[in-house]
PATOR-203560 format. One record per residue: residue in one letter; x, y, z of N, C-alpha, C, O, CB in turn. Coordinates in steps of 0.1 Angstrom, whole numbers, padded with zeros to 4 digits, always signed. Each point is the difference from the previous one (the first is absolute). Glycine has a CB too. Layout:
AXYZXYZXYZXYZXYZ...
This chain:
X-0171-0105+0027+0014-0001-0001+0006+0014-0001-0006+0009-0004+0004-0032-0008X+0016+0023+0017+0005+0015+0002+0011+0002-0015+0009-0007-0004-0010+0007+0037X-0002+0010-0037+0003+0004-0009+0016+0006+0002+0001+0012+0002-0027-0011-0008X+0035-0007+0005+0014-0003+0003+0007+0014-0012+0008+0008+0006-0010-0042+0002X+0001+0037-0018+0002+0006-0006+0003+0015+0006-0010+0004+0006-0001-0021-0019X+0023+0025+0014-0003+0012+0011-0007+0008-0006-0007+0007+0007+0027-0007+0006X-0022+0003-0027-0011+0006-0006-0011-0004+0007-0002+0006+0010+0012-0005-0029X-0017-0011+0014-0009-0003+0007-0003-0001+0012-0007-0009+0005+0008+0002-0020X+0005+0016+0021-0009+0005+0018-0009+0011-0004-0011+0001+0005+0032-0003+0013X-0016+0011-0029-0014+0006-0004-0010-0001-0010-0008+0009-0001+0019+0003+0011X-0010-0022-0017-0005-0002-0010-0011-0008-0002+0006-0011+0001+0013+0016-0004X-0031-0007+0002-0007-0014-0003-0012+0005-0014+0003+0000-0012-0001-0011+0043X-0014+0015-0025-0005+0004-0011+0001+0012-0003-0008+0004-0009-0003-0017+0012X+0020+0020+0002+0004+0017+0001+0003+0000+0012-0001-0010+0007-0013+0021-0021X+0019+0000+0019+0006+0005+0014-0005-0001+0015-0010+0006+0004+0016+0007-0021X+0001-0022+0024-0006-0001+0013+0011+0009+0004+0010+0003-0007-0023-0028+0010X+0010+0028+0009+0007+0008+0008-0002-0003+0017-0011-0005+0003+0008+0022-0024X+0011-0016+0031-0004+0002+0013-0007+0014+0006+0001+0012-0003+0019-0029+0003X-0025+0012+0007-0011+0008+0006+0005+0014+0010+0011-0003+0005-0026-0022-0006X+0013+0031+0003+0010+0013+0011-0001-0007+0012+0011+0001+0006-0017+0023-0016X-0006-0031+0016+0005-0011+0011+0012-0006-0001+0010+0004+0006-0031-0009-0003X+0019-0005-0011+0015-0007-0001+0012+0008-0001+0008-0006+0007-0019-0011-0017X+0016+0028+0005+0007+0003-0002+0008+0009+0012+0011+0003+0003-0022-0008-0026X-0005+0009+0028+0004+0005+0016+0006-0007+0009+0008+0003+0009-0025+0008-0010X+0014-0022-0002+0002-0016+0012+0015-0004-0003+0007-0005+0009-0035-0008-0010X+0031+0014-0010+0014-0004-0009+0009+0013+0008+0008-0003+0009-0018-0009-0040X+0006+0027+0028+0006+0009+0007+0004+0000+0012+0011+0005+0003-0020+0003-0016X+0000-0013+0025+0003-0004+0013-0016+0008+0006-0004-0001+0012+0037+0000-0013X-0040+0008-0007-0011+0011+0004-0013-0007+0004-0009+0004-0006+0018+0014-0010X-0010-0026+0025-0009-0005+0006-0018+0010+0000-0011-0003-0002+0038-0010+0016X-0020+0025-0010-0014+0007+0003-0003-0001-0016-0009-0006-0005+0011+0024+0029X+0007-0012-0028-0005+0007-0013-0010-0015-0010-0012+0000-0002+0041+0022+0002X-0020-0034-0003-0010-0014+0001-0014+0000+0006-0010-0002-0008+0031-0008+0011X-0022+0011+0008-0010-0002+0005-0013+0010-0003-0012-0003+0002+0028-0010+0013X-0012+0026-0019-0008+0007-0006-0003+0001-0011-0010+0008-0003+0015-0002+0015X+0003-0014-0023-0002+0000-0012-0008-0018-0006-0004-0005-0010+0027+0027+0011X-0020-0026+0011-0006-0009-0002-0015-0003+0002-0007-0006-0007+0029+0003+0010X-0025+0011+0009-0015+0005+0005-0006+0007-0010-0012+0001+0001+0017+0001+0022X+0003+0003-0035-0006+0010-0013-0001-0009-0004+0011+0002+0005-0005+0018-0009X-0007-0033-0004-0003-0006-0008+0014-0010-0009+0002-0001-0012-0023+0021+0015X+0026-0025+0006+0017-0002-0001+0000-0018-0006-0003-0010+0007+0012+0030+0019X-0005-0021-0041-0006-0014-0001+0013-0013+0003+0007-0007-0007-0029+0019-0013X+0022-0010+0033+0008-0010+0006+0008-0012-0010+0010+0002-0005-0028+0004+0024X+0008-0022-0019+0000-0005-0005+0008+0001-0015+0009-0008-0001-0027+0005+0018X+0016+0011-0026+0004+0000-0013+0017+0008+0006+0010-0002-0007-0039+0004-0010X+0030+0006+0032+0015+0005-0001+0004-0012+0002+0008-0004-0009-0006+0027+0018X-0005-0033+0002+0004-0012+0006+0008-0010-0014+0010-0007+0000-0033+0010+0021X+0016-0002-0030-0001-0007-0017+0015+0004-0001+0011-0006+0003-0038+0011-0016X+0021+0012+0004+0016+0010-0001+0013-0005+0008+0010-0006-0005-0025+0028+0003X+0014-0020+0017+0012+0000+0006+0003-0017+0001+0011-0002+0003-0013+0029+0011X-0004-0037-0015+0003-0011-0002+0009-0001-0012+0011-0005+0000-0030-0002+0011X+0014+0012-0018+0012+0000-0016+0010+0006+0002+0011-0004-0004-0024+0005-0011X+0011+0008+0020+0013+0008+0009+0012-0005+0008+0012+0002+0000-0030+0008+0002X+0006-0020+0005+0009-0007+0009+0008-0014-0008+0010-0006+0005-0028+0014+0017X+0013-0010-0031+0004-0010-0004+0014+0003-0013+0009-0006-0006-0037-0006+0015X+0024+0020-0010+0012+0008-0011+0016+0002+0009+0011-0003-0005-0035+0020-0008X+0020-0010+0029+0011+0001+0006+0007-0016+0004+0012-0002+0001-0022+0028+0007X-0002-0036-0008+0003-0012+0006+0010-0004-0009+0011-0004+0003-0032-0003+0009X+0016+0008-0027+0014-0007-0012+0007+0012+0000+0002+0001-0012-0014-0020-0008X+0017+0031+0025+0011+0005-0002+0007-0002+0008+0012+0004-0002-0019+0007-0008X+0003-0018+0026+0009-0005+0010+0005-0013-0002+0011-0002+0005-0022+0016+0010X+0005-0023-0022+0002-0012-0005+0012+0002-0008+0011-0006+0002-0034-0002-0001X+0020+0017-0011+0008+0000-0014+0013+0007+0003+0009-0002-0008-0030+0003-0009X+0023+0007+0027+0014+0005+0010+0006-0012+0007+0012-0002+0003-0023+0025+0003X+0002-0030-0004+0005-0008+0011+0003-0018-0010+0005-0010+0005-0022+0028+0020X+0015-0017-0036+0003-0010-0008+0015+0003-0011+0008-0008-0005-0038+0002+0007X+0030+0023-0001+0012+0006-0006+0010-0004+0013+0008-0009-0002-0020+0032-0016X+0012-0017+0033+0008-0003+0009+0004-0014+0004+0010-0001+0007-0018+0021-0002X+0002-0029-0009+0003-0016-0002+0004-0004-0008+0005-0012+0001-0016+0009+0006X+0012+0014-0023+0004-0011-0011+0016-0001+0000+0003-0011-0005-0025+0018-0010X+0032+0000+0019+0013+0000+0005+0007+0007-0016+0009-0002-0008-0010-0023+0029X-0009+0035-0019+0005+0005-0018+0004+0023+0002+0005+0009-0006-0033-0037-0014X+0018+0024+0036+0006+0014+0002+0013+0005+0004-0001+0000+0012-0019+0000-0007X+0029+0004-0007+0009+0007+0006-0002+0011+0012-0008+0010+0000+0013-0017-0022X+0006+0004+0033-0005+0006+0014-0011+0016-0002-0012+0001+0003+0040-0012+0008X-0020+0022-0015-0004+0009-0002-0014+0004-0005-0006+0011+0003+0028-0013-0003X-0027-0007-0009-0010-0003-0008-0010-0008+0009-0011+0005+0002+0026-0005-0024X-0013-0011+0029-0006-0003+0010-0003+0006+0010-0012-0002+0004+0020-0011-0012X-0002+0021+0013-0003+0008+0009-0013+0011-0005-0010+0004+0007+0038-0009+0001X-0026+0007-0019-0009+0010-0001-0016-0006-0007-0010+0007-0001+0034+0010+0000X-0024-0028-0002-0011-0011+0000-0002-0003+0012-0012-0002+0003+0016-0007-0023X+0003+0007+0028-0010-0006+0017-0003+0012+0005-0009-0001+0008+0022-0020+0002X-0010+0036-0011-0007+0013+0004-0013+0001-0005-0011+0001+0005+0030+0011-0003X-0014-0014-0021-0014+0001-0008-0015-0009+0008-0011+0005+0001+0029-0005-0025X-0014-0015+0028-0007-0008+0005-0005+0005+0011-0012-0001+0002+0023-0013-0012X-0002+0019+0018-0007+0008+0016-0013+0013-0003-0010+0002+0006+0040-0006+0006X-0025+0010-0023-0012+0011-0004-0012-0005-0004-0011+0005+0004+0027+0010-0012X-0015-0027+0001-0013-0011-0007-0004-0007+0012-0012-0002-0003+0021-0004-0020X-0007+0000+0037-0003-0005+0009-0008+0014+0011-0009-0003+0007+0030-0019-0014X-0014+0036+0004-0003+0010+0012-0017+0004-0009-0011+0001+0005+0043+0012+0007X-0028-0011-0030-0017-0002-0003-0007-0008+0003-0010+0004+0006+0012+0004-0020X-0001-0025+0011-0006-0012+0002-0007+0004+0011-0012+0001-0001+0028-0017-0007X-0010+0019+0021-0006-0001+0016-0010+0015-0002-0009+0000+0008+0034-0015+0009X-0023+0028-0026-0008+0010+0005-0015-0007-0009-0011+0001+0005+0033+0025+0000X-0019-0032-0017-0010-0008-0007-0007-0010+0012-0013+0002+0001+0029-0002-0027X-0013-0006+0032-0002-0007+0007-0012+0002+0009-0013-0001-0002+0035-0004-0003X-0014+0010+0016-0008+0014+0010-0010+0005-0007-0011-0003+0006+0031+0012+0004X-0021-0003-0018-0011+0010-0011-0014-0008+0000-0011+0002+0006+0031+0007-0027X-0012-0025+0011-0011-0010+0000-0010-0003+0011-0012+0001+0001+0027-0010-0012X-0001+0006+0022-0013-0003+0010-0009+0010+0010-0010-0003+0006+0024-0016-0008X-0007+0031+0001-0010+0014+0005-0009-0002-0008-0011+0001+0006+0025+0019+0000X-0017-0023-0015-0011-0001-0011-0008-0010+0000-0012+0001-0005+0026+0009-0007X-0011-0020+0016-0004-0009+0006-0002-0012-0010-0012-0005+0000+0002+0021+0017X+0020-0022-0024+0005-0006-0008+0013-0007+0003+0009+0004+0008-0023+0010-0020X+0015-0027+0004+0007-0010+0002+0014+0000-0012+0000-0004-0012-0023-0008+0024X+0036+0018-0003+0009+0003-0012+0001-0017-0006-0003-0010+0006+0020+0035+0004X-0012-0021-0026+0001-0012-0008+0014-0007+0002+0011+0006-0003-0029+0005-0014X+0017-0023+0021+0015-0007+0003+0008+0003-0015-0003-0001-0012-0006-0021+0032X+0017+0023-0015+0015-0001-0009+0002-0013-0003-0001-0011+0006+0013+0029+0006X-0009-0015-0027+0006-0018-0007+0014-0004+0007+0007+0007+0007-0015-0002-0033X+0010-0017+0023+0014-0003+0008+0013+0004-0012-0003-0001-0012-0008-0022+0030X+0022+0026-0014+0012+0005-0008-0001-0012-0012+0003+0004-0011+0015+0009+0033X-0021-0027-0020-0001-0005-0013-0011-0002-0011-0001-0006-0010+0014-0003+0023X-0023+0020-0006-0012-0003-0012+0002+0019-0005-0006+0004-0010-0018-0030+0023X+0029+0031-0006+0008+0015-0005+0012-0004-0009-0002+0003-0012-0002+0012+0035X+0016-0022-0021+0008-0004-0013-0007-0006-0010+0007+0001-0010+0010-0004+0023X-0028-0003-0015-0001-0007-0011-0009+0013-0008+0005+0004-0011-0005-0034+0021X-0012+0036-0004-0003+0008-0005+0006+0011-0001-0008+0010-0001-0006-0020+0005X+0028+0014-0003+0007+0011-0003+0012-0006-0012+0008+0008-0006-0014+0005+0032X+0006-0029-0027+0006-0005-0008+0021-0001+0007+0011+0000-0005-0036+0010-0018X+0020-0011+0037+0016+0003+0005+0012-0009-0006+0012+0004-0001-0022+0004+0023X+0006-0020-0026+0009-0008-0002+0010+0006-0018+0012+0000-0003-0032-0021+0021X+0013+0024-0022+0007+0015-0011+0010+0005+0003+0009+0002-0008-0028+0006+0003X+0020-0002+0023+0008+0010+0000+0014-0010+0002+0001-0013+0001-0020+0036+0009X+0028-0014-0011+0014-0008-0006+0011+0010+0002+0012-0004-0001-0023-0011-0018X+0007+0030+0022+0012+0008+0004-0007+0009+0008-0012-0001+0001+0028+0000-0021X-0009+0011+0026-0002+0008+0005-0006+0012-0005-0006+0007+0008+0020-0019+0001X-0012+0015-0021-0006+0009-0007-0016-0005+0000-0009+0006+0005+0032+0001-0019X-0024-0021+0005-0012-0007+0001-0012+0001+0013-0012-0002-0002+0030-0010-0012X-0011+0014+0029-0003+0002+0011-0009+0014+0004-0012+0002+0003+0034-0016-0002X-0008+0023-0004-0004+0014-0001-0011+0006-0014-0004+0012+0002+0030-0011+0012X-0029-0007-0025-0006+0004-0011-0017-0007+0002-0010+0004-0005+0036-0003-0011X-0024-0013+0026-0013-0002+0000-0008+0007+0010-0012+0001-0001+0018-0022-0009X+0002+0029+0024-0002+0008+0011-0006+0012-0006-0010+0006+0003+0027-0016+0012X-0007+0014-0025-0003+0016-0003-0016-0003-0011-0007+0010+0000+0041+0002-0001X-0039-0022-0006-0011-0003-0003-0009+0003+0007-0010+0007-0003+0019-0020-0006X-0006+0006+0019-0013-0003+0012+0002+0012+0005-0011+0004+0002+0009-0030+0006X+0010+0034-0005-0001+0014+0010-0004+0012-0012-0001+0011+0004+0024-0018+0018X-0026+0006-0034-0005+0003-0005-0010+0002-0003-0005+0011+0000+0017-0015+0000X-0018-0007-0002-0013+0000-0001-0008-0001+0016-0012-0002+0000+0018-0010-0026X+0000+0014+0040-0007+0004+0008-0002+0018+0002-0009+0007+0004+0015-0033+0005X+0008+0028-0014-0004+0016+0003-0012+0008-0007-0005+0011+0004+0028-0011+0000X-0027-0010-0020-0005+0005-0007-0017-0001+0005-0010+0008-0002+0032-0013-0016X-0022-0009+0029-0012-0008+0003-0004+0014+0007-0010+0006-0003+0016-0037+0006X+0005+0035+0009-0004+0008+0008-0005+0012-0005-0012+0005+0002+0026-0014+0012X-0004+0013-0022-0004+0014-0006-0013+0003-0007-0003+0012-0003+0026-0012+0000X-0029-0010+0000-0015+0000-0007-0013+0003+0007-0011+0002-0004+0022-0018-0010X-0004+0015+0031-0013+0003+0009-0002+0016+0003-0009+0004+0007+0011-0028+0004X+0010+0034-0016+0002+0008+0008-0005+0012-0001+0000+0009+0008+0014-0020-0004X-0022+0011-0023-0007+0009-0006-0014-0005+0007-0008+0003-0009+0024+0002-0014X-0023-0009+0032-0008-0007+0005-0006+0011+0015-0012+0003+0000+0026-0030-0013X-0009+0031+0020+0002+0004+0010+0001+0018-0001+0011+0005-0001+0000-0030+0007X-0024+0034-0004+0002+0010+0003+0007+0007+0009+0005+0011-0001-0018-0017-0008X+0013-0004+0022+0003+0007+0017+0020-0004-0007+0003-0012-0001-0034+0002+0031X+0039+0020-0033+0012-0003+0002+0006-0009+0010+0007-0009-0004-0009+0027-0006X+0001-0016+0023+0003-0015+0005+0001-0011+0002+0008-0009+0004-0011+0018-0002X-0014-0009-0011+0002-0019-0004+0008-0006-0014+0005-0011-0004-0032+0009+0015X+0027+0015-0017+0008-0003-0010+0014+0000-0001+0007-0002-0010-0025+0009+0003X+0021-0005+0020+0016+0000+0002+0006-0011+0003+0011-0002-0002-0013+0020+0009X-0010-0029+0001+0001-0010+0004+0009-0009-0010+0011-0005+0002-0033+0011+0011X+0013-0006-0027+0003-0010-0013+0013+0006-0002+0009-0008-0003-0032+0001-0009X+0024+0021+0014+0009+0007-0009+0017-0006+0008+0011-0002-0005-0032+0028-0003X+0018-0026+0021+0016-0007+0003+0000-0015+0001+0010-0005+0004-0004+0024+0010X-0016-0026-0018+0004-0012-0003+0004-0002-0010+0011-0005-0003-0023+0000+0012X+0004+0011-0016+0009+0003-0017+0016+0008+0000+0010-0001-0007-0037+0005-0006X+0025+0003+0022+0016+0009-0001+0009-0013+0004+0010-0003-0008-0016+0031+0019X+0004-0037+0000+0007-0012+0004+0004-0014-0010+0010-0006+0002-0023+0016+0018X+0002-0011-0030+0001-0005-0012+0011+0003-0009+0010-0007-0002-0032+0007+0005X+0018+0013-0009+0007+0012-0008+0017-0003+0004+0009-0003-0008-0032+0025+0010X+0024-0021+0011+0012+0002+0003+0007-0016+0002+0012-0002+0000-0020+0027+0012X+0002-0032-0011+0005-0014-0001+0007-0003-0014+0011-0005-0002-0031-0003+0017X+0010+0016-0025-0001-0002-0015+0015+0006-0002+0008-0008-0004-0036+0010-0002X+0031+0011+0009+0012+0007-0005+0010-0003+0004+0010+0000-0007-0019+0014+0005X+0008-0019+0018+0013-0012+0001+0003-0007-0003+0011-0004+0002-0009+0006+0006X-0014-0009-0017+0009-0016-0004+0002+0005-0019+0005-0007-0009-0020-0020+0031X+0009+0041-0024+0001+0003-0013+0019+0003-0003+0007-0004-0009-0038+0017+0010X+0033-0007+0010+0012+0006-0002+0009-0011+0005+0012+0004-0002-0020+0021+0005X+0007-0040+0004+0006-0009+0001+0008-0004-0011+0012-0001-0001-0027-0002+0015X+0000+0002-0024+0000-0007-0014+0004+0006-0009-0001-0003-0012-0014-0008+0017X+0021+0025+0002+0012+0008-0009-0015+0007-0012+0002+0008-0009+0030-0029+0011X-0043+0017+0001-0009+0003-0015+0001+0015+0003+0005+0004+0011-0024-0027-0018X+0012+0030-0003-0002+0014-0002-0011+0001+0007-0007-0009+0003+0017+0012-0024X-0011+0013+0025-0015+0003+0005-0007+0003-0011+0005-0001-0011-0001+0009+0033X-0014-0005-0020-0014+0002-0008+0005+0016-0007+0002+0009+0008-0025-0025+0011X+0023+0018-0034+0005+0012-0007-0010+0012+0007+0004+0010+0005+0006-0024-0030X-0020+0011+0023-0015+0005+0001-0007-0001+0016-0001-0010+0007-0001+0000-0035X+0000+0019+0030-0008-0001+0014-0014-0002+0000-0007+0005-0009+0023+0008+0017X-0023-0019+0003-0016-0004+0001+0001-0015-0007-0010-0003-0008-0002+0030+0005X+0026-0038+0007+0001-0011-0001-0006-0005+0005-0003-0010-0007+0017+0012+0004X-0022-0002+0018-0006-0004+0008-0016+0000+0002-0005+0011+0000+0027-0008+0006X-0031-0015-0004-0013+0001-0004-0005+0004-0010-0012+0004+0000+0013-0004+0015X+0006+0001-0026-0007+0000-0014-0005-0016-0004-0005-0002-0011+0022+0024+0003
């Protein structure tokens, strides 16, 4: 079972991580994959990783797309949840692609009603409510990401996580500053 938790993409008995193959393949670096993979590249267990991966972006396109249905966004606000959704669909598909260079079977996506029940949508009731449970979840993916990135010597592959997470991050501050809340007093908010 996939561990739905965005923590839990790296977490189980201690730290999994993706492999510099995968991360090459996520980058677009085909050679660079295939060489690192011929070194001893353990496929299978990335296949695992980026399944959780993939399934993390799947309920954040759900959970955009259950906010853009619930008739609680306001235009402006809407608008910038169906962009959010388009960035979660442009990872979904590089997740996707990755999988199957790898030669693995991405993990189907739940349908938008077994994502509302397990995100508890029927709760939400305003628009704030909308935006407070987004900035949750874009939270805790930047944090998911940010935990692979001390992982990766070759700076490149570590850049990979690092703008997914910047993409996260930045989801997070817009709907932070939506919700009128304060930023973080203290810096190094992120992946702690």
């Amino acid at each position: 079972m996939i561990d739905l938790r965005r923590r839990g993409l790296l977490r189980g008995s201690g730290i999994t991580v993706l492999s510099a193959s995968a991360v090459a393949l996520l980058a677009g670096c085909e050679r660079k994959a295939v060489a690192q993979s011929a070194n001893g590249g353990a496929a299978a267990n990335d296949v695992g990783i980026l399944n959780t991966a993939l399934a993390l972006e799947n309920e954040a396109i759900s959970a955009y797309q259950l906010g853009a249905q619930s008739g609680l966004l306001q235009k402006p606000v809407l608008e910038v949840a169906v962009l959010f959704q388009t960035h979660h669909k442009e990872h979904r598909d590089a997740l996707i692609a990755t999988i199957r260079k790898l030669g693995g079977t991405p993990v189907a996506a739940k349908s938008d009603a077994e994502v509302a029940q397990a995100l508890n949508a029927s709760a939400l009731k305003t628009q704030t409510d909308v935006l407070r449970l987004a900035q949750r979840l874009e939270k805790g993916a930047a944090n998911a990401y940010i935990g692979v990135i001390p992982s990766f010597g070759d700076r490149n592959l570590a850049q990979v996580s690092a703008r997914l997470a910047a993409d996260e991050a930045m989801h997070w501050t817009v709907l932070t500053q939506a919700l009128k809340d304060p930023l973080p007093a203290k810096a190094l908010s992120f992946g702690a």
